[in-house]
N, C-alpha and C positions, 0 to 999 in steps of 0.2 A: 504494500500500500504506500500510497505517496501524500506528502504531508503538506497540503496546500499553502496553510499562512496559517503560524504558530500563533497570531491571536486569537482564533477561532479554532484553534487546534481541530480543524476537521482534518480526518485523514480519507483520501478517496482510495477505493478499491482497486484495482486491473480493468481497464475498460475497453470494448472495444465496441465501433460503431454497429449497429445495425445488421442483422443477418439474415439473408432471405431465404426462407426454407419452403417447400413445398411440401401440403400435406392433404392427405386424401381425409373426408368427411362424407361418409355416404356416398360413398364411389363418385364424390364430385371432389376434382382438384384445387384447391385454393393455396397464394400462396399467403405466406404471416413474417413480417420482422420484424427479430428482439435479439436483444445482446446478445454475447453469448454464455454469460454468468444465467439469463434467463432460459437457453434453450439447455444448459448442463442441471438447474435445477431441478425444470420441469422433465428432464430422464428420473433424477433421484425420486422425484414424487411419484413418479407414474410407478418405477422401478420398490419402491414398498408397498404400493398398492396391487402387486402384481399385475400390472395392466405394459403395455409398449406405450410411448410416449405418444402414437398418433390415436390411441384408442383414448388415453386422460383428455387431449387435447379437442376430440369428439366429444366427449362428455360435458367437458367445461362452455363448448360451442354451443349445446344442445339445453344449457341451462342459465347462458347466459342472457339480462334481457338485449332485446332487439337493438336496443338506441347505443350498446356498449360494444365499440370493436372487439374483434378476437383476441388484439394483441394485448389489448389494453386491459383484457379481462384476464386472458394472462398472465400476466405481469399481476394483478392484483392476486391470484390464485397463488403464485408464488410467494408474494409478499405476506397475504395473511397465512398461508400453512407456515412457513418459517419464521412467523413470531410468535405461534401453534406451538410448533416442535422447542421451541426457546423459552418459550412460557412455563411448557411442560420440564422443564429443565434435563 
């Protein structure tokens, strides 16, 4: 991690831009881009739930509402399970 400006002592992560994957959802192709901290996540989650990463990312598609992009729902499915998993200590 790289340490921006010591008065705010934020330190940011490894980042990289943007990564466009293609993913099948009901035998229709679409594709989604997110990090790639967000596309190794959503393996690990998919990969405890027993599920492939393209079967989570059906699920989370199939439940999100309508007005919320994929990626963006995503990203939030990520976010709240690993403050889930962190909470649970």
């Amino acid at each position: 991690m790289t340490r921006i400006n010591a008065m705010t002592d934020l330190t940011l992560p490894p980042m990289t831009p943007p990564i466009k994957r293609s993913v099948t959802i009901d035998g229709h192709r679409t594709s989604v881009s997110l990090e790639d901290a967000f596309w190794r996540e959503l393996a690990v989650l998919a990969d405890a739930r027993g599920q492939t990463r393209a079967q989570l990312i059906g699920q989370i598609d199939h439940t999100r509402p309508p007005e919320v992009g994929l990626a963006t729902a995503l990203r939030l499915v990520v976010l709240a399970e690993t403050r889930a998993m962190q909470a649970d200590g």
